[in-house]
BADREN-255715 format. One record per residue (C-alpha): residue number from 1; residue in one letter; x, y, z. Coordinates in steps of 0.5 Angstrom, whole numbers, always signed. Each point is the difference from the previous one (the first is absolute). Last residue first. Example, Ala and Ser with C-alpha at 12.3 -4.5 7.8 and 13.67 -1.06 7.14 Angstrom:
BEGIN
ATOM     k   r       x       y       z
ATOM     2   s     +27      -2     +14
ATOM     1   a      -2      -7      +2
***
This chain:
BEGIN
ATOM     k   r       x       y       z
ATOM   421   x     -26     +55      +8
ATOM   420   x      +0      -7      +3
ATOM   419   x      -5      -3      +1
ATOM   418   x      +0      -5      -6
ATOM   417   x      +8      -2      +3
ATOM   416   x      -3      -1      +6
ATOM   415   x      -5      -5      -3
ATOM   414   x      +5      -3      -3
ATOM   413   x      +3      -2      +5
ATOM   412   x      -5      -2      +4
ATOM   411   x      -2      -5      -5
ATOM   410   x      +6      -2      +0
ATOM   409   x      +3      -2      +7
ATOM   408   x      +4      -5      +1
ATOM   407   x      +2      +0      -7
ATOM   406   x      +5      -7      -3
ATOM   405   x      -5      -4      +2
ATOM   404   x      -4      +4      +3
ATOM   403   x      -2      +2      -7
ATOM   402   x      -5      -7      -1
ATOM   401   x      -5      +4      +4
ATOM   400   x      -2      +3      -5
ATOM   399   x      -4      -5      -3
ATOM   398   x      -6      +1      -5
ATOM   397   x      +3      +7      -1
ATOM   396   x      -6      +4      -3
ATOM   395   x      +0      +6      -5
ATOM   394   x      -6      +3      -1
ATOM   393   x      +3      +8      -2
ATOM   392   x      +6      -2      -5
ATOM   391   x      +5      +5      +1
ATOM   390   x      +3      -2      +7
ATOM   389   x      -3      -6      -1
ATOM   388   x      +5      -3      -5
ATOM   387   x      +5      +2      +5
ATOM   386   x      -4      -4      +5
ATOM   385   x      +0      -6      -4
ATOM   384   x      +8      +0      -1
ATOM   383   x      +0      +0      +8
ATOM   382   x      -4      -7      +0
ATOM   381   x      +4      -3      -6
ATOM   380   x      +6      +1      +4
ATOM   379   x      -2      -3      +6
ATOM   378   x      -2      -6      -3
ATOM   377   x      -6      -5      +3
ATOM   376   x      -3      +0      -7
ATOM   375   x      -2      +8      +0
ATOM   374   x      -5      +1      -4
ATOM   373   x      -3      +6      -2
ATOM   372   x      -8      +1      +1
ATOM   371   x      -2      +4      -4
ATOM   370   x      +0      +7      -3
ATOM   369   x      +1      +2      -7
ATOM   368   x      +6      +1      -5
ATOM   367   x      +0      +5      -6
ATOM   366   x      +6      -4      -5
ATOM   365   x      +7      +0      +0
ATOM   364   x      +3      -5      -3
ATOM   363   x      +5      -5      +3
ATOM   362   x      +5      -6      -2
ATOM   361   x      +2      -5      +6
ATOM   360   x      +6      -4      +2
ATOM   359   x      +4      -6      -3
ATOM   358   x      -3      -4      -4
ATOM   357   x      -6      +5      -2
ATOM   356   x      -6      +2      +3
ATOM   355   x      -4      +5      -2
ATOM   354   x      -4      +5      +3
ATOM   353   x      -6      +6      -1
ATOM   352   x      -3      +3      +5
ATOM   351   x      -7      +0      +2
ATOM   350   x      -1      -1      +8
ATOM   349   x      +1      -9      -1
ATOM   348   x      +5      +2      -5
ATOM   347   x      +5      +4      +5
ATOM   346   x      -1      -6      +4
ATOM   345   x      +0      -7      -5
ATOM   344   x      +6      +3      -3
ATOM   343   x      +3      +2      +7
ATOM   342   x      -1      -7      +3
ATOM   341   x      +2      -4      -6
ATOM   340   x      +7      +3      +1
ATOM   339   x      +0      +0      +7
ATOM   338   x      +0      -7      +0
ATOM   337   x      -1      +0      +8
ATOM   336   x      +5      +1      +5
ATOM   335   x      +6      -1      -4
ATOM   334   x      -1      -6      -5
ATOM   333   x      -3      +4      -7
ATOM   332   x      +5      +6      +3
ATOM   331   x      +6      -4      -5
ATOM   330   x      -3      +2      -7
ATOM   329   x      +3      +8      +2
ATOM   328   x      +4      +1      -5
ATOM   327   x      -5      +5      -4
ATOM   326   x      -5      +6      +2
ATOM   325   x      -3      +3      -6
ATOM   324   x      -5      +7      +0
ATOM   323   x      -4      +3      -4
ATOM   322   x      -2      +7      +0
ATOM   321   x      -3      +6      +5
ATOM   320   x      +1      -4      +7
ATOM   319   x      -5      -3      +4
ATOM   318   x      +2      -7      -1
ATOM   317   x      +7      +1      -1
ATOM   316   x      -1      +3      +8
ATOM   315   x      -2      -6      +3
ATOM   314   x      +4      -5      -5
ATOM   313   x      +6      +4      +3
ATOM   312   x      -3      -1      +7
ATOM   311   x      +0      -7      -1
ATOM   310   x      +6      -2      -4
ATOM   309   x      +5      +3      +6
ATOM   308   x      +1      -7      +3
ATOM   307   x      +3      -1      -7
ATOM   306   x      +6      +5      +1
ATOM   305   x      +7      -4      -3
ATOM   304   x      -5      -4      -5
ATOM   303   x      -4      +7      -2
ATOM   302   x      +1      +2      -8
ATOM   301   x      -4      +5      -1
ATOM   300   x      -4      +3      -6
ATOM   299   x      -4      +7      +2
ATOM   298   x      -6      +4      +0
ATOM   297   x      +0      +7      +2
ATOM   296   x      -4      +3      +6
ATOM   295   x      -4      +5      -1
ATOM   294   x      +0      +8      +3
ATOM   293   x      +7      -2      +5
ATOM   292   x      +0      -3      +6
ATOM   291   x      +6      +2      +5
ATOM   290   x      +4      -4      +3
ATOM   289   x      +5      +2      +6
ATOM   288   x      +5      -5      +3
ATOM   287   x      +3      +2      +7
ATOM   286   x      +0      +7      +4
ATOM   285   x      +8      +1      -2
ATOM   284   x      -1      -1      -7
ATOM   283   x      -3      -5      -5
ATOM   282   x      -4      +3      -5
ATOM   281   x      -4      -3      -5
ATOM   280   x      -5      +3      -6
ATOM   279   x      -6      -5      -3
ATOM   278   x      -1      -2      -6
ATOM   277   x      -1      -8      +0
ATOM   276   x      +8      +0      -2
ATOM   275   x      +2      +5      +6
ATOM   274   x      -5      -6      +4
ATOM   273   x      +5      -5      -2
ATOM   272   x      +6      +4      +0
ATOM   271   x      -1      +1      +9
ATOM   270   x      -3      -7      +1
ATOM   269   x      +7      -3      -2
ATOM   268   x      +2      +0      +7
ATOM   267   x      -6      -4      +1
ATOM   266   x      +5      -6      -1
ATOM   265   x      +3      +1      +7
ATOM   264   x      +8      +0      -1
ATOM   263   x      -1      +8      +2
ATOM   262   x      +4      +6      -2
ATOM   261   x      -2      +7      +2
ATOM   260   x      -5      -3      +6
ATOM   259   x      -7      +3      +1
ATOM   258   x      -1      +3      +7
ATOM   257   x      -6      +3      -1
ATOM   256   x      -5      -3      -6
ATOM   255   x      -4      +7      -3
ATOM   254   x      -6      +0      -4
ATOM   253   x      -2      +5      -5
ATOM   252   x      -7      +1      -4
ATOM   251   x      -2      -1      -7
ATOM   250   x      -5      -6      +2
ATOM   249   x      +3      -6      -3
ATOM   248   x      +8      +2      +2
ATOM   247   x      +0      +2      +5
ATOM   246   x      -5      -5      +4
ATOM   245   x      +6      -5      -4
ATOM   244   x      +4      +2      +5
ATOM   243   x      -4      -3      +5
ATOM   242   x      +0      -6      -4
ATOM   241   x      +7      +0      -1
ATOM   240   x      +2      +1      +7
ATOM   239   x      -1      -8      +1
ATOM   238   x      +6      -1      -4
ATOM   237   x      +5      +5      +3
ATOM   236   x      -1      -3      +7
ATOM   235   x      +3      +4      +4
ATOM   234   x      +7      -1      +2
ATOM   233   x      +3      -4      +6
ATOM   232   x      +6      +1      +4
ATOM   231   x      +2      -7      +2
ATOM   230   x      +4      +0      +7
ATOM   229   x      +6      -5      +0
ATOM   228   x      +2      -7      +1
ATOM   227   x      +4      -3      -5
ATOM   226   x      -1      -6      -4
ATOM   225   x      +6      -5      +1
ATOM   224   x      +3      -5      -4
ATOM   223   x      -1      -3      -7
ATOM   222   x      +1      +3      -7
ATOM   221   x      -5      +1      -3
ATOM   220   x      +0      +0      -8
ATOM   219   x      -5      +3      -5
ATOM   218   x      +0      -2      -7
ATOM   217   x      -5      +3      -6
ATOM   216   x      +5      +5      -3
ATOM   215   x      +7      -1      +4
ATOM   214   x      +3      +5      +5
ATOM   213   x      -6      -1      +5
ATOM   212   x      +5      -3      +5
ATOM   211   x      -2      +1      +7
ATOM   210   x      +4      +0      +6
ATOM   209   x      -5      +1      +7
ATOM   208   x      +2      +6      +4
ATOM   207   x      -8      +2      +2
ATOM   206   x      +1      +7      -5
ATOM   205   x      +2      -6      -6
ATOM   204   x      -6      -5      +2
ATOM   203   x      -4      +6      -1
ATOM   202   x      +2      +4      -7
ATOM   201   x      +0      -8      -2
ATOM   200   x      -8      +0      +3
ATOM   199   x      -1      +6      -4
ATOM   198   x      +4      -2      -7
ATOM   197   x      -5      -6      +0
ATOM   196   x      -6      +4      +1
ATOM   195   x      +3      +5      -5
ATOM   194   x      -1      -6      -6
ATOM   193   x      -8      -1      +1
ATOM   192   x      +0      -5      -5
ATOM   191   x      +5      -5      -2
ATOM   190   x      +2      +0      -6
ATOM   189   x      -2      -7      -3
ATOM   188   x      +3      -6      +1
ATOM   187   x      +7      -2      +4
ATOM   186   x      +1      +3      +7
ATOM   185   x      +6      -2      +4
ATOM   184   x      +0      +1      +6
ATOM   183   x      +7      -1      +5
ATOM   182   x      -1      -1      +6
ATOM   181   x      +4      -1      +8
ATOM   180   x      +5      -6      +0
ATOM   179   x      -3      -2      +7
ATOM   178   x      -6      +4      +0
ATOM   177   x      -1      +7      +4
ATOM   176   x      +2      +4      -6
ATOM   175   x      -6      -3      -4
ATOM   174   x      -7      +2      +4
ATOM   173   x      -1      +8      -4
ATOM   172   x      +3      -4      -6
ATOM   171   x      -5      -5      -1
ATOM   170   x      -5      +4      +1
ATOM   169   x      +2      +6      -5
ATOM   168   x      +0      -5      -5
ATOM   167   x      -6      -3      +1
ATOM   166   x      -3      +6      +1
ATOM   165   x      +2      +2      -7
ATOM   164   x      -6      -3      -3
ATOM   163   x      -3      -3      -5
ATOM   162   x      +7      +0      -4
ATOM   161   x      +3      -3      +6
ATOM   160   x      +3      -7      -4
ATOM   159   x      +4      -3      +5
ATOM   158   x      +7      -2      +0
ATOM   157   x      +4      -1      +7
ATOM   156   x      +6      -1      +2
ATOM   155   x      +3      +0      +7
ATOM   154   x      -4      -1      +6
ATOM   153   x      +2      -6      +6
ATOM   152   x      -6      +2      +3
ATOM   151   x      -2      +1      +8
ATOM   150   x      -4      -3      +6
ATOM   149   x      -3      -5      -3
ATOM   148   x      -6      +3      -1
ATOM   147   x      -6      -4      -3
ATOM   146   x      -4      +5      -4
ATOM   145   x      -8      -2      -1
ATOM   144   x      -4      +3      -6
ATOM   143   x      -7      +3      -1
ATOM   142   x      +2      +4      -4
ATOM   141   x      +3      -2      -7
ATOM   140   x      +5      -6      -1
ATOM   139   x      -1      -5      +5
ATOM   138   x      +4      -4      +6
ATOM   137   x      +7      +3      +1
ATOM   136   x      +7      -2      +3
ATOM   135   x      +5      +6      -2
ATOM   134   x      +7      -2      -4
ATOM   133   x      +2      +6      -5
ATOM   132   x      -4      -4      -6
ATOM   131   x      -5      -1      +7
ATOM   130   x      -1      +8      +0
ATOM   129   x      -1      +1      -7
ATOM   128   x      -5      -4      -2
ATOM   127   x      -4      +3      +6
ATOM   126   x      +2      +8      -2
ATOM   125   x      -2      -3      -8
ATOM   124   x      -6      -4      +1
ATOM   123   x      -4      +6      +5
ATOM   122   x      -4      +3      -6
ATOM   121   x      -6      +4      +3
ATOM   120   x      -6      -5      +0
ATOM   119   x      +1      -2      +8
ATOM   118   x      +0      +7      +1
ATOM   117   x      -7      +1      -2
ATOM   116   x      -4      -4      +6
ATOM   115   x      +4      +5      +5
ATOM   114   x      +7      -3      +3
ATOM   113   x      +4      -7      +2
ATOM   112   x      +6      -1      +1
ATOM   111   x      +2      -7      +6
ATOM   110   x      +7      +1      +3
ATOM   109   x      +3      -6      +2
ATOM   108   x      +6      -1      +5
ATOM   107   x      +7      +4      +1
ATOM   106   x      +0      +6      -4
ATOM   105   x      +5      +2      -6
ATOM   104   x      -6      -2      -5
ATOM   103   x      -5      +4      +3
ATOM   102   x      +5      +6      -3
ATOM   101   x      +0      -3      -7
ATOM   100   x      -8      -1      +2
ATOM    99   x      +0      +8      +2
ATOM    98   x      +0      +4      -6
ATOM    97   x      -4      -3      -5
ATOM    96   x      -7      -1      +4
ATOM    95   x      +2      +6      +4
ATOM    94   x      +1      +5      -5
ATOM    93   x      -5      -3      -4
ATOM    92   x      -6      +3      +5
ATOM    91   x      -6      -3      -2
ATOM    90   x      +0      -3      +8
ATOM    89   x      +6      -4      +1
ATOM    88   x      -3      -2      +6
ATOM    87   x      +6      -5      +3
ATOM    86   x      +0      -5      +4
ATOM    85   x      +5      -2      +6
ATOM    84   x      +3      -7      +2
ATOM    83   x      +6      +3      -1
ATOM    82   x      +6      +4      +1
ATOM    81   x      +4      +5      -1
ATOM    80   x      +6      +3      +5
ATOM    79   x      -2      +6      +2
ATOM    78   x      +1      +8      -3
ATOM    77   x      -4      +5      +4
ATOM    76   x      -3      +5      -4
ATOM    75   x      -2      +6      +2
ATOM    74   x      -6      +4      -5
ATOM    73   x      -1      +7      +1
ATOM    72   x      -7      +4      +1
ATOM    71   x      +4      +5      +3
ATOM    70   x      +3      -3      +6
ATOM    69   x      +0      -7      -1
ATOM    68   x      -3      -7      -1
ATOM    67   x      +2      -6      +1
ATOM    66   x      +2      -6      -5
ATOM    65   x      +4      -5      +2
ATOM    64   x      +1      -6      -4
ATOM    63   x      -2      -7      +2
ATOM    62   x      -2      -2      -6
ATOM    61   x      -8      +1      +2
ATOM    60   x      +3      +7      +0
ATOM    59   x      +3      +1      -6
ATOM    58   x      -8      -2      -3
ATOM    57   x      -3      +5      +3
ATOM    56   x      +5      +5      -1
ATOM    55   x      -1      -2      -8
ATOM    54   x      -8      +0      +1
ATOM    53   x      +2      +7      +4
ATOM    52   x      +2      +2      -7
ATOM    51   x      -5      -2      -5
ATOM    50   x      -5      +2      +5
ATOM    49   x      +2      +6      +1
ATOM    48   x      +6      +4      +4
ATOM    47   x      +5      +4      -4
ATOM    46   x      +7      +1      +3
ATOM    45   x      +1      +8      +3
ATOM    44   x      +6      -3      +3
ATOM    43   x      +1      -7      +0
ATOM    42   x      +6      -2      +6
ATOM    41   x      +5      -6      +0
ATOM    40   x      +3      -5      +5
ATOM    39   x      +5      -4      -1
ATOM    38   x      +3      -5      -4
ATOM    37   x      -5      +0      -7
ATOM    36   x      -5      -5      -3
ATOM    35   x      -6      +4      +5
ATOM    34   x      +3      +7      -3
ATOM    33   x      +1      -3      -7
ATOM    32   x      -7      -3      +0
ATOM    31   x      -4      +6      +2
ATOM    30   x      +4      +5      -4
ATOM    29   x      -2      -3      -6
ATOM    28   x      -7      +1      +3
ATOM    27   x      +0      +7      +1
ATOM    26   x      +4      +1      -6
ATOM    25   x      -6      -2      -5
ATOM    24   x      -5      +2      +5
ATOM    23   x      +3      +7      -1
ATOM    22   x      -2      +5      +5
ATOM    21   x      -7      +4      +1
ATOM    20   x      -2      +6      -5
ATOM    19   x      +1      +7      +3
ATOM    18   x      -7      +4      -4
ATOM    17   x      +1      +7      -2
ATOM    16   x      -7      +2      -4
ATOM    15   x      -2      +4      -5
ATOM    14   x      -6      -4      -5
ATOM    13   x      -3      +4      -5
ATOM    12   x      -7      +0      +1
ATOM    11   x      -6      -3      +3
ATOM    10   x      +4      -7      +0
ATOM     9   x      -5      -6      +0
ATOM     8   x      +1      -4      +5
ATOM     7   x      +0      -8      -1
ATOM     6   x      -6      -4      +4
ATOM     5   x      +3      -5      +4
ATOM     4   x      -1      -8      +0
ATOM     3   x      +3      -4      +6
ATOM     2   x      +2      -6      -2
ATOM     1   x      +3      -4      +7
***
């Protein structure tokens, strides 16, 4: 359901503390160990969206157990998997590329499906995969049927994960409880979103399971037990960058609580993105602190390894001094919609300046005006059109309510953060 918002304009520089939920990236790693694992285990402070009570959904249609507990915390109770069940992947590519390697241990068929867009997000390569590693599967993209056999002898497998590094991270989350465990072996491109596959190796290591990463683009399970355990979770580093980027746009100062020293998330990198735009960052005992200076500077980035973070960036590009280039980042044409040609055809619908390139965007600054902002059922172009609107008076989300995908609250969220003083 779209739901247009008119973006608020900021009256003045913006001051706020906002906490930001968890990570959905850890969130829904830690979904899959908990229900592959031999025991029980514990989410704390998990992030609860769509994406990941898709991902809790589809657990449960498996025969998992996933209740709630004190706190807003996940219980997850693990059973033997098996079908019949469907899944509703939604737009969520966690789920659409994490949990077939995991179906493939069940008992049955388990039939993928998900929104309209999911089924022209690139699939081949988890699917190719799996019957290379002895999986029953009908169809290459969503909708697809999974026959489970009750497991998989595993053992190698070559993919080319240069689209996504979730096919990578898919394999390797499910891989242990394989009879011969996984070995990946990634021949292409480099693969894009590098810190992901560095987080779920983080992961499967803090729930006991032997991984060696010790040669470039090869990663090797070995089979045996996950152990159950409770799972911290951090904030979601990328989804604070648009509050942060009220800092920034606006010459305010925003604080993000309980930011971690040292993270494997990708939105780590956020804290020299914006010292580059011109901003000054500060990370101490109250969290991370950015605060926007006169103008923003342009400048020439290359983000393969934090592409989710394009849309601020070009946010803030647009309303910067100077021009700005944004490279490596060819492969966020298949994630929820083409976010390449979005943001051109956005930030040019209001007046700017936008060039494709092969591999991300070249931007110059030019006045922009109100108007309807699209959104193309993406979260994280939603949340750069609010950015937008902060200095843009007239500016108008077609479809905010795309954020509850990784946001349950968005707009809510940004209105406090406007109230604050």
């Amino acid at each position: 359901m779209t739901s247009q918002w008119s973006a608020p304009t900021a009256q003045g520089p913006v001051h706020a503390t906002v906490p930001v939920p968890g990570s959905k990236s850890i969130t829904n790693r830690a979904l899959v160990l908990s229900a592959l694992a031999s025991g029980g285990s514990a989410l704390r402070a998990p992030l609860r969206s769509r994406d990941t009570t898709l991902m809790a959904a589809a657990l449960a249609a498996l025969g998992v157990g996933v209740a709630d507990g004190p706190d807003g915390s996940w219980l997850v109770s693990p059973g033997a998997l098996r079908g019949p069940a469907d899944v509703d992947c939604g737009l969520a590519g966690t789920v659409m590329r994490f949990l077939p390697p995991a179906a493939a241990l069940a008992v049955g068929d388990v039939v993928f499906d998900g929104d309209e867009h999911a089924r022209v997000r690139p699939m081949g390569t988890i699917l190719g995969a799996l019957r290379a590693l002895g999986a029953d599967v009908d169809g290459d993209a969503l909708p697809f049927t999974l026959h489970g056999k009750g497991g998989l002898p595993g053992g190698e497998v070559v993919v080319d994960a240069s689209a996504s590094s979730q096919f990578v991270s898919g394999l390797l989350l499910s891989g242990a409880r394989y009879e011969g465990g996984v070995t990946v072996v990634h021949r292409g491109e480099p693969v894009p979103s590098s810190p992901h596959i560095r987080m779920t190796v983080s992961m499967l290591r803090e729930a006991g399971v032997v991984v060696d990463d010790s040669v470039a683009d090869r990663w090797r399970v070995e089979p045996g037990p996950i152990a159950a355990r409770e799972w911290r979770v951090e904030p979601d580093l990328s989804n604070a960058t648009p509050f942060l980027a009220a800092a920034a746009v606006t010459g305010g100062e925003v604080t993000i609580p309980g930011w971690p020293a040292t993270t494997t998330q990708p939105g780590g990198a956020v804290r020299e993105l914006f010292e580059r735009f011109g901003c000054a960052v500060a990370l101490d005992e109250r969290g991370l602190t950015v605060r926007g200076p006169e103008r923003l500077s342009g400048l020439d980035v290359d983000l393969r390894d934090e592409s989710e973070l394009t849309p601020t960036v070009v946010a803030l590009a647009a309303l910067a001094d100077g021009p700005s280039r944004i490279r490596g980042v060819a492969h966020i044409r298949g994630h929820e919609t083409d976010r390449i040609a979005a943001l051109a055809a956005e930030v040019t619908r209001l007046g700017g300046a936008v060039e494709e390139t092969d591999d991300g965007l070249v931007i110059t600054p030019r006045p922009l005006r109100g108007g309807v902002w699209r959104a193309y059922a993406d979260h994280r172009m939603a949340t750069a059109g609010a950015i937008v609107g902060l200095v843009v008076p007239g500016v108008a989300v077609d479809d905010i309510g795309s954020t509850t995908k990784t946001i349950p609250d968005f707009p809510g969220m940004w209105s406090t953060m406007l109230g604050a003083r």
